[in-house]
PDB file of N, CA, C and O in Angstrom:
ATOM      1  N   UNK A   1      -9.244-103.006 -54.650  1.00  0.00           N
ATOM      2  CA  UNK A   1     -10.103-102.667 -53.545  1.00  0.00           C
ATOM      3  C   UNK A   1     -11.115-103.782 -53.348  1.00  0.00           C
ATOM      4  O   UNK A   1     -11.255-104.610 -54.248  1.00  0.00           O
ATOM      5  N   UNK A   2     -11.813-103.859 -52.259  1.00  0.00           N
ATOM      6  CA  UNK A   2     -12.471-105.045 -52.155  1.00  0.00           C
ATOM      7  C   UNK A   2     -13.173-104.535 -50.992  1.00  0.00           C
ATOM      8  O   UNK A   2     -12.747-103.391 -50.839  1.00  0.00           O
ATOM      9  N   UNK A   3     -14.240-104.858 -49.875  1.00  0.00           N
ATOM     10  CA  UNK A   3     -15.049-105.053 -48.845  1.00  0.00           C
ATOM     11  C   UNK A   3     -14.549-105.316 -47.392  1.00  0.00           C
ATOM     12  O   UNK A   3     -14.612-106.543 -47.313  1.00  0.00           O
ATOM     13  N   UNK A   4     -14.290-105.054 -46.721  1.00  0.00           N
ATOM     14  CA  UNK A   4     -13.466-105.528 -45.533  1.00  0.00           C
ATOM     15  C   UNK A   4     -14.592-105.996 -44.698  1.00  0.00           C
ATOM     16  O   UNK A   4     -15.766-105.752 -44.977  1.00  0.00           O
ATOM     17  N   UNK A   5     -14.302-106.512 -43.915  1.00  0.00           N
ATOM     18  CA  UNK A   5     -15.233-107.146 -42.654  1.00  0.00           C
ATOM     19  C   UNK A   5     -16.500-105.914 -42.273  1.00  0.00           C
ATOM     20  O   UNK A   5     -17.658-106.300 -42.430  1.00  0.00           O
ATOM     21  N   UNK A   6     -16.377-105.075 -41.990  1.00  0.00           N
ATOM     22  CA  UNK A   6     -17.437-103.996 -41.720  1.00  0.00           C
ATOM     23  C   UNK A   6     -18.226-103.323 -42.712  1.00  0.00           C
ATOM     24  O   UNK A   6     -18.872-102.290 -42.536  1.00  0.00           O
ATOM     25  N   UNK A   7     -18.092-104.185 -44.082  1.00  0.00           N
ATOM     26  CA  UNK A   7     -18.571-103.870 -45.497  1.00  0.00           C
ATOM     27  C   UNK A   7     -18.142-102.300 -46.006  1.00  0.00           C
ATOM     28  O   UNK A   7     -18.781-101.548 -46.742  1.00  0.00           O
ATOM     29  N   UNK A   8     -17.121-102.132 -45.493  1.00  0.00           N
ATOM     30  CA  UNK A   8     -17.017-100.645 -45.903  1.00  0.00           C
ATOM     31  C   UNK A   8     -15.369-101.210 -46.663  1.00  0.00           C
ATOM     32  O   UNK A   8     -14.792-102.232 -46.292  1.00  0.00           O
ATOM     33  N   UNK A   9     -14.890-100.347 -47.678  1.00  0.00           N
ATOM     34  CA  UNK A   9     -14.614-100.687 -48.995  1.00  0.00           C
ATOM     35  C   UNK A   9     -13.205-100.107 -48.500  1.00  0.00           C
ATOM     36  O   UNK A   9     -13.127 -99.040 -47.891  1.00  0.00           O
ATOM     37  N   UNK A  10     -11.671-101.216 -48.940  1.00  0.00           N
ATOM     38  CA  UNK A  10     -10.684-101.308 -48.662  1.00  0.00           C
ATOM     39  C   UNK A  10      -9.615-100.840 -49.475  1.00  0.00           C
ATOM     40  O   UNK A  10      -9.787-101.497 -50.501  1.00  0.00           O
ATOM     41  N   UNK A  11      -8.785-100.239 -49.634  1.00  0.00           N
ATOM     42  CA  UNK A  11      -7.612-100.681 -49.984  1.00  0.00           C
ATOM     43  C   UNK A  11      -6.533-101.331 -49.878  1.00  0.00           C
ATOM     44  O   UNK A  11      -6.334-101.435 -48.668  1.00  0.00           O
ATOM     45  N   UNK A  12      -5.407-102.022 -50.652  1.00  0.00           N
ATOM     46  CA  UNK A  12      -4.341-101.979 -50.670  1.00  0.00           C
ATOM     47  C   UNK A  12      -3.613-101.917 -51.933  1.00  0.00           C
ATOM     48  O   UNK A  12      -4.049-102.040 -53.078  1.00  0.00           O
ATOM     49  N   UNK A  13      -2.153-101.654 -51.425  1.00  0.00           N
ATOM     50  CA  UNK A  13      -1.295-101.310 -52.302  1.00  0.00           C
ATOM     51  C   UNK A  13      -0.520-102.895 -51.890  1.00  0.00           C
ATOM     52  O   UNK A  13      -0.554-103.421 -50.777  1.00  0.00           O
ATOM     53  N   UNK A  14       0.092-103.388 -53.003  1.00  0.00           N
ATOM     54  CA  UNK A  14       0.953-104.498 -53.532  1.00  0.00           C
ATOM     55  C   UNK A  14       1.989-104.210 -53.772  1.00  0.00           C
ATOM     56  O   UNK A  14       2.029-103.662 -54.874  1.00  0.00           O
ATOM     57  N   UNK A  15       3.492-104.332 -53.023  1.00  0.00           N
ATOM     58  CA  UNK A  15       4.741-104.088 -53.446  1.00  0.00           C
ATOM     59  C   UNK A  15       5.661-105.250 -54.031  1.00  0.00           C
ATOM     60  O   UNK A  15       6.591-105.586 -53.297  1.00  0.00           O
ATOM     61  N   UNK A  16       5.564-105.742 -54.941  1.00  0.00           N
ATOM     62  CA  UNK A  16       6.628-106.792 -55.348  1.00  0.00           C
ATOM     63  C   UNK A  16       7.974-105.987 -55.165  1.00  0.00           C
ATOM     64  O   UNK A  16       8.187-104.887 -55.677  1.00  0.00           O
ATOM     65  N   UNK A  17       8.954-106.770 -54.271  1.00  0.00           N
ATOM     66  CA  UNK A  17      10.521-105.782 -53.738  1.00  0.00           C
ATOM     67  C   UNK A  17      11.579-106.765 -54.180  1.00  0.00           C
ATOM     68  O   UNK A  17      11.985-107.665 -53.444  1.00  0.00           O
ATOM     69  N   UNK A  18      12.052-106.537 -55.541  1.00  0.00           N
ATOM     70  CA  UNK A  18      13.254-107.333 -56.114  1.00  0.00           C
ATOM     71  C   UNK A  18      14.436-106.976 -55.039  1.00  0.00           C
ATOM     72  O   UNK A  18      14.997-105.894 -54.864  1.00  0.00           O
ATOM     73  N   UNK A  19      14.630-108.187 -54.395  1.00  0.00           N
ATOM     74  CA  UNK A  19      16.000-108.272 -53.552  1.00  0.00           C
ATOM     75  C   UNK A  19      17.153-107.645 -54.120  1.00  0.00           C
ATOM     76  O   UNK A  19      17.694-106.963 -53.250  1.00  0.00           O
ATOM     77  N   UNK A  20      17.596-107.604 -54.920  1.00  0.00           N
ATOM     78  CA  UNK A  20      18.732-106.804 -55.298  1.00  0.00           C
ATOM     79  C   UNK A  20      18.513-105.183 -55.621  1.00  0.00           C
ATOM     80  O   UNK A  20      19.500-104.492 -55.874  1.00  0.00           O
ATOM     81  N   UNK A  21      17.310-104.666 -55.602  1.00  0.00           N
ATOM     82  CA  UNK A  21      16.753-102.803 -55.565  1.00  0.00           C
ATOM     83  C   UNK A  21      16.472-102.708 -54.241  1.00  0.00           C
ATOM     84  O   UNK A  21      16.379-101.556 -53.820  1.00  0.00           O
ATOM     85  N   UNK A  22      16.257-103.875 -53.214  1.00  0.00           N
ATOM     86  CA  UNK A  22      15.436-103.041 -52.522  1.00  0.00           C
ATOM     87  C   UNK A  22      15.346-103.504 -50.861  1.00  0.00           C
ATOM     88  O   UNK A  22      14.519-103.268 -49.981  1.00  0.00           O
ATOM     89  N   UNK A  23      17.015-104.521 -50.912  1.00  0.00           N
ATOM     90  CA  UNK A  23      17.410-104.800 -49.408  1.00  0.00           C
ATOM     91  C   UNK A  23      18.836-104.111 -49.491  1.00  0.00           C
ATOM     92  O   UNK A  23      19.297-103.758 -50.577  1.00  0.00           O
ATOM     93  N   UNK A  24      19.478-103.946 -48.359  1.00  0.00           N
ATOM     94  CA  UNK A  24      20.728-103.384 -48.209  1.00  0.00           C
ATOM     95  C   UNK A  24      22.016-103.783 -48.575  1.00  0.00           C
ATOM     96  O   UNK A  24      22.951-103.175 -49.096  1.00  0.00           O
ATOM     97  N   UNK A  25      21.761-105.766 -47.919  1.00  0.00           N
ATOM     98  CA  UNK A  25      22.601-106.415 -48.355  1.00  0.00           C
ATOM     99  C   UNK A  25      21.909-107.552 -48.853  1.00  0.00           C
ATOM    100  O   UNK A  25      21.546-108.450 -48.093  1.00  0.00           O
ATOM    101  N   UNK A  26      21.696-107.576 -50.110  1.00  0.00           N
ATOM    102  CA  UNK A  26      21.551-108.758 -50.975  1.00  0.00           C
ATOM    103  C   UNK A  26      21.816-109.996 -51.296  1.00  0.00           C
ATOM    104  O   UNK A  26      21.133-111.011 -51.435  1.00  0.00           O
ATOM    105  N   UNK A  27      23.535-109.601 -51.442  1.00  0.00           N
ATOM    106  CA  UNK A  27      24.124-110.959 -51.099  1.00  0.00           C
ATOM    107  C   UNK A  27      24.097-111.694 -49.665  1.00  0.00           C
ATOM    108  O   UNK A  27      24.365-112.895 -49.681  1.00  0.00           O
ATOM    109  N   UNK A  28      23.860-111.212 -48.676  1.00  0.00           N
ATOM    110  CA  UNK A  28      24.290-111.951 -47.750  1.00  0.00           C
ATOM    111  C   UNK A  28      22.197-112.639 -46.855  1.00  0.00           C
ATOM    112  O   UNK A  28      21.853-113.536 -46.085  1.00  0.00           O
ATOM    113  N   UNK A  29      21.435-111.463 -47.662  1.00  0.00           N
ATOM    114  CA  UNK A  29      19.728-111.762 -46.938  1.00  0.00           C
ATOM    115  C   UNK A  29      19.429-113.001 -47.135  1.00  0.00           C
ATOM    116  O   UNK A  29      19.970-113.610 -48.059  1.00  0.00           O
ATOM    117  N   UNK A  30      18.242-113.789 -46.064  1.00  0.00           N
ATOM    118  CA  UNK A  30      17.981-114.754 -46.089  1.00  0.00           C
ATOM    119  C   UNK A  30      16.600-114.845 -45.755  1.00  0.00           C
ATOM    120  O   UNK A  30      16.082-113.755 -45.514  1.00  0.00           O
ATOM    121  N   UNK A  31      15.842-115.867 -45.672  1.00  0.00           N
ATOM    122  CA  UNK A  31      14.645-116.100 -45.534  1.00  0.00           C
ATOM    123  C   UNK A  31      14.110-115.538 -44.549  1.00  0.00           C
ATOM    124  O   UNK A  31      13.068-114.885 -44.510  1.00  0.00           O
ATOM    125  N   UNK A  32      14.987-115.851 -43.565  1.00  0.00           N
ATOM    126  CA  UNK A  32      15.086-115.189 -41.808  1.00  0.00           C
ATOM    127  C   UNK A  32      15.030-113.993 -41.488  1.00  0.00           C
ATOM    128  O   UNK A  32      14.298-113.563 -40.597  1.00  0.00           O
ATOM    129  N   UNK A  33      16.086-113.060 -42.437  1.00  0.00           N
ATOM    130  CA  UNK A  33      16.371-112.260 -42.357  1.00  0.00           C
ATOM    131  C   UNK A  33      15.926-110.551 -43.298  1.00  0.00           C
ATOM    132  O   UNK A  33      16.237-109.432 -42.892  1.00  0.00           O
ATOM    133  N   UNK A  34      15.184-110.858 -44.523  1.00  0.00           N
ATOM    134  CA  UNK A  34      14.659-110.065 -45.189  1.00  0.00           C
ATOM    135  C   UNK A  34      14.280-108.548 -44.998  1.00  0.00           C
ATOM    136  O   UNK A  34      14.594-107.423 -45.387  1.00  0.00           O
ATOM    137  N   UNK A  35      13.025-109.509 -43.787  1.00  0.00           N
ATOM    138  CA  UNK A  35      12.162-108.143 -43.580  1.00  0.00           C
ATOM    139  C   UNK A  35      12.782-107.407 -42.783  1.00  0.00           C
ATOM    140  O   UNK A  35      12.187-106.348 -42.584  1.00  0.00           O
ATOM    141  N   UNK A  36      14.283-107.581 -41.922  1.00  0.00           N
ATOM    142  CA  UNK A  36      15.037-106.543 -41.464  1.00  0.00           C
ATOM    143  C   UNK A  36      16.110-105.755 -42.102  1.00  0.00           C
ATOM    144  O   UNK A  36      16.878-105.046 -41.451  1.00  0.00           O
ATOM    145  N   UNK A  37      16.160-105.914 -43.619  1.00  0.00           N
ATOM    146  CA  UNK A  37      17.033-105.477 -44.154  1.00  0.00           C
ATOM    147  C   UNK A  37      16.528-104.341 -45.532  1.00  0.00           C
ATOM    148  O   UNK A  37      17.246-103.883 -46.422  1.00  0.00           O
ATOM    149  N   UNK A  38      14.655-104.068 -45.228  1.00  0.00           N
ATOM    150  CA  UNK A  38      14.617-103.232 -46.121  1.00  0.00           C
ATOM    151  C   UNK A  38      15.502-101.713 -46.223  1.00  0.00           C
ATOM    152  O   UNK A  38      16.109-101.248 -45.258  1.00  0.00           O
ATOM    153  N   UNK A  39      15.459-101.248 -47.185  1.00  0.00           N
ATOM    154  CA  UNK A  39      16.210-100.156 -47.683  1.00  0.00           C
ATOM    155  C   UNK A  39      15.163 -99.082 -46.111  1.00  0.00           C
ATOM    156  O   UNK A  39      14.259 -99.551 -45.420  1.00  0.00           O
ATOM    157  N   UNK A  40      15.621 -97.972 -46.045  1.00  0.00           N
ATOM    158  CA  UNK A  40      14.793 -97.167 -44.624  1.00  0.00           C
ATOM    159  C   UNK A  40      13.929 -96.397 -46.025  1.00  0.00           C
ATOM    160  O   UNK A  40      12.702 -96.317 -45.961  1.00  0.00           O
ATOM    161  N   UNK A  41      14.780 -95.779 -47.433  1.00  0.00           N
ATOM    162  CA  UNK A  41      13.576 -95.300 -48.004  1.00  0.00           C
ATOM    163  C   UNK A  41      12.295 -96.074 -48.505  1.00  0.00           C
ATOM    164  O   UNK A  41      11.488 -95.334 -49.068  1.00  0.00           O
ATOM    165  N   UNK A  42      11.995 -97.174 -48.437  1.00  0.00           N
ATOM    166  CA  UNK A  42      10.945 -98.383 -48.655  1.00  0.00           C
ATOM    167  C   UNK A  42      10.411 -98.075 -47.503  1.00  0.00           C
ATOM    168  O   UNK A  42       9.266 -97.631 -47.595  1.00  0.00           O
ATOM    169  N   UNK A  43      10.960 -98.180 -46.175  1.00  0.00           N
ATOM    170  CA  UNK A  43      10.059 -98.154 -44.939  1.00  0.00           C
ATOM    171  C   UNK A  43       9.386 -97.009 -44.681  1.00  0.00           C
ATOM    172  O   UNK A  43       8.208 -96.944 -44.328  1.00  0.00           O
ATOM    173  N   UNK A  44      10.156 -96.073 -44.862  1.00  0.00           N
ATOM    174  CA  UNK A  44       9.376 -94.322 -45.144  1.00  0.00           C
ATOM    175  C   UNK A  44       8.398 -94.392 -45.753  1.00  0.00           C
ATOM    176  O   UNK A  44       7.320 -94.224 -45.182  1.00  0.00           O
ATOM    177  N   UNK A  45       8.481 -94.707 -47.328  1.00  0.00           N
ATOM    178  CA  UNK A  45       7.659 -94.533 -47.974  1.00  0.00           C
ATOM    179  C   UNK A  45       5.995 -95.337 -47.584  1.00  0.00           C
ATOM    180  O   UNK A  45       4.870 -94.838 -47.620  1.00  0.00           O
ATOM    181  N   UNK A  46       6.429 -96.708 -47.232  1.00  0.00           N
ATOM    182  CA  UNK A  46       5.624 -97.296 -47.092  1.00  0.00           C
ATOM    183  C   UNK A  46       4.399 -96.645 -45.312  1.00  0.00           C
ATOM    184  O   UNK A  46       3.251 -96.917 -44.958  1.00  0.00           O
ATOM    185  N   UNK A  47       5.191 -96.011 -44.892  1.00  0.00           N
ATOM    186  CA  UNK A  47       4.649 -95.822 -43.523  1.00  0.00           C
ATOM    187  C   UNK A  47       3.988 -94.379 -43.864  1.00  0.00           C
ATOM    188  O   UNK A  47       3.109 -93.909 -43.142  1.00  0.00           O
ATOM    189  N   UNK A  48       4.397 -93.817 -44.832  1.00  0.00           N
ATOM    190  CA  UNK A  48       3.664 -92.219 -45.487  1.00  0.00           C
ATOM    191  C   UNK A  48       2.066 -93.258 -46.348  1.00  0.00           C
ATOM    192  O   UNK A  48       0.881 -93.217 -46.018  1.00  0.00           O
ATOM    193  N   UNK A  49       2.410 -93.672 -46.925  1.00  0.00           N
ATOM    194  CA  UNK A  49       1.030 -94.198 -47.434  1.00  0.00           C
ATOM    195  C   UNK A  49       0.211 -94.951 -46.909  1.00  0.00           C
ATOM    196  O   UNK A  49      -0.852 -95.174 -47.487  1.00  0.00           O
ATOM    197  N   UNK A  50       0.590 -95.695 -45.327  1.00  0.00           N
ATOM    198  CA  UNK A  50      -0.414 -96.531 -44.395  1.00  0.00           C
ATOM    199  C   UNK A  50      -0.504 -94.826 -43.878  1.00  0.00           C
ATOM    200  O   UNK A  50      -1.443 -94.827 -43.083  1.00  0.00           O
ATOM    201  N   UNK A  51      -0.130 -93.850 -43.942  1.00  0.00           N
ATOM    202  CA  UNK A  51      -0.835 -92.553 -42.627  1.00  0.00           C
ATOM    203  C   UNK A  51      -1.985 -92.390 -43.611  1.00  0.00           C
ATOM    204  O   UNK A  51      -3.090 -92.465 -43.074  1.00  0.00           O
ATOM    205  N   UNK A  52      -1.984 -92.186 -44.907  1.00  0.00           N
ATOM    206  CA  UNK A  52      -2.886 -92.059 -45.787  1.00  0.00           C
ATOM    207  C   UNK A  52      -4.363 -92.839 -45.671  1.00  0.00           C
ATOM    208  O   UNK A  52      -5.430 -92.533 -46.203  1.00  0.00           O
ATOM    209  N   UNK A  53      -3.983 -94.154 -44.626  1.00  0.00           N
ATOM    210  CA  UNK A  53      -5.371 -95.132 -44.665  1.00  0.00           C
ATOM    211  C   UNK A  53      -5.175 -96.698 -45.772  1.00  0.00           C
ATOM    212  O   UNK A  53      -5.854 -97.719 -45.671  1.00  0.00           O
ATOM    213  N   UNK A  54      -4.235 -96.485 -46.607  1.00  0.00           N
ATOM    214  CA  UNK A  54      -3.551 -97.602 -47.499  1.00  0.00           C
ATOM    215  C   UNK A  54      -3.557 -98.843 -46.340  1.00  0.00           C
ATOM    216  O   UNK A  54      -3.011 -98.631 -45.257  1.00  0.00           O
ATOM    217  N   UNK A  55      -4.012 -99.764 -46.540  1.00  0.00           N
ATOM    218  CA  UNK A  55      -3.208-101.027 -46.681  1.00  0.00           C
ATOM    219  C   UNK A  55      -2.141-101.080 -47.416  1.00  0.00           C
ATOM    220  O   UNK A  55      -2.013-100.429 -48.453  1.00  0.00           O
ATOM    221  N   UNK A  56      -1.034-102.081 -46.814  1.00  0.00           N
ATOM    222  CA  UNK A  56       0.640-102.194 -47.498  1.00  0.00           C
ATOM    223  C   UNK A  56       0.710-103.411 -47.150  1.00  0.00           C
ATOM    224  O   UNK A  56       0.676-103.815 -45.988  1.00  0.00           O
ATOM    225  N   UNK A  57       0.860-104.377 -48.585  1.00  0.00           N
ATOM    226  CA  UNK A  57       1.012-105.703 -48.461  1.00  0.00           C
ATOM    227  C   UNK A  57       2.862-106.064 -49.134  1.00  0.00           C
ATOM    228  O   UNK A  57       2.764-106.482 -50.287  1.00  0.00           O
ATOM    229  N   UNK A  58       4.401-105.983 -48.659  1.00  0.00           N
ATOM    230  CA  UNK A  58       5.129-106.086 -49.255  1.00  0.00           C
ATOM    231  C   UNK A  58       5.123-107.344 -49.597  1.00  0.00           C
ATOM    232  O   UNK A  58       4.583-107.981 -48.693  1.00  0.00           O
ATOM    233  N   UNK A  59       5.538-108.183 -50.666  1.00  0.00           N
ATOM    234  CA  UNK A  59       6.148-109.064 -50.945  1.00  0.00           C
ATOM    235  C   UNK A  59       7.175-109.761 -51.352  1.00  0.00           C
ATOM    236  O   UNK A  59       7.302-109.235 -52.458  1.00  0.00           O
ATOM    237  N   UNK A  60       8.066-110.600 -51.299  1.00  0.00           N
ATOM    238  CA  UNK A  60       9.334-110.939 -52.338  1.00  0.00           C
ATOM    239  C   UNK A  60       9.476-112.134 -52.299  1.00  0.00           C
ATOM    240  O   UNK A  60       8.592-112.858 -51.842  1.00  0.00           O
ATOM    241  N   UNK A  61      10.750-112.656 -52.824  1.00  0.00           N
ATOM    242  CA  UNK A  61      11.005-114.054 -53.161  1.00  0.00           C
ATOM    243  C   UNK A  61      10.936-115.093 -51.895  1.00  0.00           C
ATOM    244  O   UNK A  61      10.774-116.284 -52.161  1.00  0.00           O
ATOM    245  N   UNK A  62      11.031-114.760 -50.781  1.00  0.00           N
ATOM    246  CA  UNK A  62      11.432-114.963 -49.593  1.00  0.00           C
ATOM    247  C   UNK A  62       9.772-115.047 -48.705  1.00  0.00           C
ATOM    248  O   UNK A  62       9.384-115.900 -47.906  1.00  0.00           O
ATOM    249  N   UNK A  63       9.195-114.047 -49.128  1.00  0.00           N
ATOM    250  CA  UNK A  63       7.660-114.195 -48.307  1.00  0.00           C
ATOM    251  C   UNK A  63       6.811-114.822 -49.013  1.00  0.00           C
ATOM    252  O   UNK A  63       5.660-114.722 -48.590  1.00  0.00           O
ATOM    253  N   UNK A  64       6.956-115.471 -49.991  1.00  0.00           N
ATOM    254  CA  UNK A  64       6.245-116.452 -50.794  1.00  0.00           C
ATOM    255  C   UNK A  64       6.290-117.636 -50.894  1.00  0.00           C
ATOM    256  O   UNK A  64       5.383-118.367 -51.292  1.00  0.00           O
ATOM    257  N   UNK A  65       7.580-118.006 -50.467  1.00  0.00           N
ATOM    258  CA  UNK A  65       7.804-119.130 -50.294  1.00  0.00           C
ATOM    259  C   UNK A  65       7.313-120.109 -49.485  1.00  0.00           C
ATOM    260  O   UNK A  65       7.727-119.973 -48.334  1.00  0.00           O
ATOM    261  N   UNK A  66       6.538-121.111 -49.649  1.00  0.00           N
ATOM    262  CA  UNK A  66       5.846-122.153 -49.536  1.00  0.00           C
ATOM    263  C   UNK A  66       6.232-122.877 -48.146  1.00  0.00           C
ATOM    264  O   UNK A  66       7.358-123.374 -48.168  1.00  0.00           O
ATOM    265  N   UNK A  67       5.405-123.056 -46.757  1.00  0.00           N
ATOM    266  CA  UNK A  67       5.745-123.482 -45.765  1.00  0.00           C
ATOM    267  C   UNK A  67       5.457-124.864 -45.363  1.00  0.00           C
ATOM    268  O   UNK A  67       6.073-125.666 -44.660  1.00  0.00           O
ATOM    269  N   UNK A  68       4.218-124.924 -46.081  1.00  0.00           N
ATOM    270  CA  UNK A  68       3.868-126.894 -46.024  1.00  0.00           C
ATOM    271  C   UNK A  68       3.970-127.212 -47.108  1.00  0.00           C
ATOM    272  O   UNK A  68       3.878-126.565 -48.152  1.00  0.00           O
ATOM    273  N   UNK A  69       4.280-128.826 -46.802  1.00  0.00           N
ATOM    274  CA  UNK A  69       4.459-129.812 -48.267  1.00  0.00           C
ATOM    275  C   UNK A  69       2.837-129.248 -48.936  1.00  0.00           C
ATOM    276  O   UNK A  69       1.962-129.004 -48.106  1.00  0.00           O
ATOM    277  N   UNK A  70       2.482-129.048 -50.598  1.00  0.00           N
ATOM    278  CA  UNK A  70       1.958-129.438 -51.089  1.00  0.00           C
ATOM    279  C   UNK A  70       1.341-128.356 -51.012  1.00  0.00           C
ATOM    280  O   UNK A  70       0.157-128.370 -51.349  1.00  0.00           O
ATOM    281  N   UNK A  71       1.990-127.002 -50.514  1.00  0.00           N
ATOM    282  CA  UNK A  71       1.468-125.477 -50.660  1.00  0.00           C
ATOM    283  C   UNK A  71       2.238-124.486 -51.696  1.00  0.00           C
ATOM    284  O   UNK A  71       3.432-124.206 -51.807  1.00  0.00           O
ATOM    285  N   UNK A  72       1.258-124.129 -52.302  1.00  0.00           N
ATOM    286  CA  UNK A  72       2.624-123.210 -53.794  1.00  0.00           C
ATOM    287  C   UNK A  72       2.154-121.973 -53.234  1.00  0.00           C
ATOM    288  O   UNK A  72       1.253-121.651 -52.459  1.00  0.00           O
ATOM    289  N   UNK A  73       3.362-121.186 -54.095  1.00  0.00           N
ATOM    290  CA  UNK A  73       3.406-119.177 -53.483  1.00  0.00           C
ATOM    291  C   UNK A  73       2.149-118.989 -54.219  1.00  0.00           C
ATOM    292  O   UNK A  73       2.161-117.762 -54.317  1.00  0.00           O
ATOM    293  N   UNK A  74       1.358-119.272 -54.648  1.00  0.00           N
ATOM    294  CA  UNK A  74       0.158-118.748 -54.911  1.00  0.00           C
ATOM    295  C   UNK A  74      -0.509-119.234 -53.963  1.00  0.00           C
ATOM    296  O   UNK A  74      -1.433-118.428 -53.855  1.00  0.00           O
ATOM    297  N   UNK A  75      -0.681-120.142 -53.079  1.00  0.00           N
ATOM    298  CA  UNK A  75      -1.516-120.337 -52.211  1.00  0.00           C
ATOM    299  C   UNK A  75      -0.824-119.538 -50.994  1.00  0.00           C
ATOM    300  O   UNK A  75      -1.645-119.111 -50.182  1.00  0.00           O
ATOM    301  N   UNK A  76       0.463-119.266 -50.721  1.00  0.00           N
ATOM    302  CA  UNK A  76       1.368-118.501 -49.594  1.00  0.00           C
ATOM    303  C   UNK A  76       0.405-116.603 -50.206  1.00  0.00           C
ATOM    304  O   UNK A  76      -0.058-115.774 -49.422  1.00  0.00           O
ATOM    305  N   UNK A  77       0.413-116.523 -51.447  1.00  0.00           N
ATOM    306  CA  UNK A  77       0.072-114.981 -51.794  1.00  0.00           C
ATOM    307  C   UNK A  77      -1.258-115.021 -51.317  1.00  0.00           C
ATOM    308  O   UNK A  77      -1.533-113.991 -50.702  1.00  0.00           O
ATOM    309  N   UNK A  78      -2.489-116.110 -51.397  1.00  0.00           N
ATOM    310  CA  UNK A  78      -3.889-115.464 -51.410  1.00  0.00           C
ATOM    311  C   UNK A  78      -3.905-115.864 -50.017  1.00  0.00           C
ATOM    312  O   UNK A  78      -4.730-115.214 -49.375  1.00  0.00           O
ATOM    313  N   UNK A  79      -3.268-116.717 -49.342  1.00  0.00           N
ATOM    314  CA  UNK A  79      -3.534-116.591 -47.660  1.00  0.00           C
ATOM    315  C   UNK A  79      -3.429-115.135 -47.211  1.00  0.00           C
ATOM    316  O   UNK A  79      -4.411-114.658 -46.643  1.00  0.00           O
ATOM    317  N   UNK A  80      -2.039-114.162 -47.458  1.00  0.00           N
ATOM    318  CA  UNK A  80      -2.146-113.370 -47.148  1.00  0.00           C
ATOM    319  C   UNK A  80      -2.602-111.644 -47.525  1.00  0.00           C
ATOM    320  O   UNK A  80      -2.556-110.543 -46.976  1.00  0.00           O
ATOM    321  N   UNK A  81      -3.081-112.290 -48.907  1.00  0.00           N
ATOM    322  CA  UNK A  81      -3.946-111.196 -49.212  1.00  0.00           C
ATOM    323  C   UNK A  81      -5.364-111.204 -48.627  1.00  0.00           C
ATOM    324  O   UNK A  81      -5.994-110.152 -48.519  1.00  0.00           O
ATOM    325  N   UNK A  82      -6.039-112.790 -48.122  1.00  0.00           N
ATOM    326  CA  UNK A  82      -6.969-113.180 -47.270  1.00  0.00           C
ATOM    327  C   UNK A  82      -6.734-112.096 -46.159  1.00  0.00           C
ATOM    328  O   UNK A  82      -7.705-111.384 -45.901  1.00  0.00           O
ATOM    329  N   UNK A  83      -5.238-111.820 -45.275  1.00  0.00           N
ATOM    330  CA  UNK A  83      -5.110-111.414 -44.365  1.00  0.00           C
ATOM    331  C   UNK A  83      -5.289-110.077 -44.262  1.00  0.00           C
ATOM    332  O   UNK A  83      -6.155-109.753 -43.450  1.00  0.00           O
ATOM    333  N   UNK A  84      -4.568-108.933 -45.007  1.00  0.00           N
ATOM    334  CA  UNK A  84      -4.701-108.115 -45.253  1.00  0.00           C
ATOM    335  C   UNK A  84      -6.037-107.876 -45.327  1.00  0.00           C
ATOM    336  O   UNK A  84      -6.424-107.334 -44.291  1.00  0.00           O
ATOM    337  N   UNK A  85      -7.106-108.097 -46.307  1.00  0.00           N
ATOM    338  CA  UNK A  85      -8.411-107.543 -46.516  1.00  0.00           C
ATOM    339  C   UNK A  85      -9.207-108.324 -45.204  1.00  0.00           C
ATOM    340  O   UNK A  85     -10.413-108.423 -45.432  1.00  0.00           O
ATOM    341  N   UNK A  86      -8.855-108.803 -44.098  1.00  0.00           N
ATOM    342  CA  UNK A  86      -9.801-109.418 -43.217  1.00  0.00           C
ATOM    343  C   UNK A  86     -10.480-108.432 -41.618  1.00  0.00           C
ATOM    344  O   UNK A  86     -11.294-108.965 -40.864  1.00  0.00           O
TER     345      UNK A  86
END
């Protein structure tokens, strides 16, 4: 939890989603293609706990991955945990 812009106090929830539990087709997903291939019970679930007021930050191998030279998935993770809590 942390402070959001209106100083009133945030959540989120953090999903690390191992590609092989938790897309449909595994073998064939791609960078491109990921975030359309979650499982529908991941999307349920996840859309029952944003009605709750949750922030839902998913992540995986694929949304971490580094877009400019000389940027690592830790700098790809706190940009968008920046985002989330903003």
């Amino acid at each position: 939890m942390t402070l959001g812009q209106n100083g009133k106090e945030k959540s989120l929830i953090i999903e690390y989603d191992g590609v092989e539990f938790h897309i449909k087709n595994p073998e064939v997903v791609t960078a491109q293609t990921f975030d359309q291939e979650y499982l529908e019970y991941d999307i349920q679930r996840q859309l029952e706990l944003e009605s709750f007021g949750y922030g839902f930050l998913r992540i995986n191998k694929f949304s971490l991955l580094p877009r400019q030279k000389g940027e690592t998935s830790a700098d790809v993770l706190n940009e968008r945990l920046e985002k989330a809590f903003a």
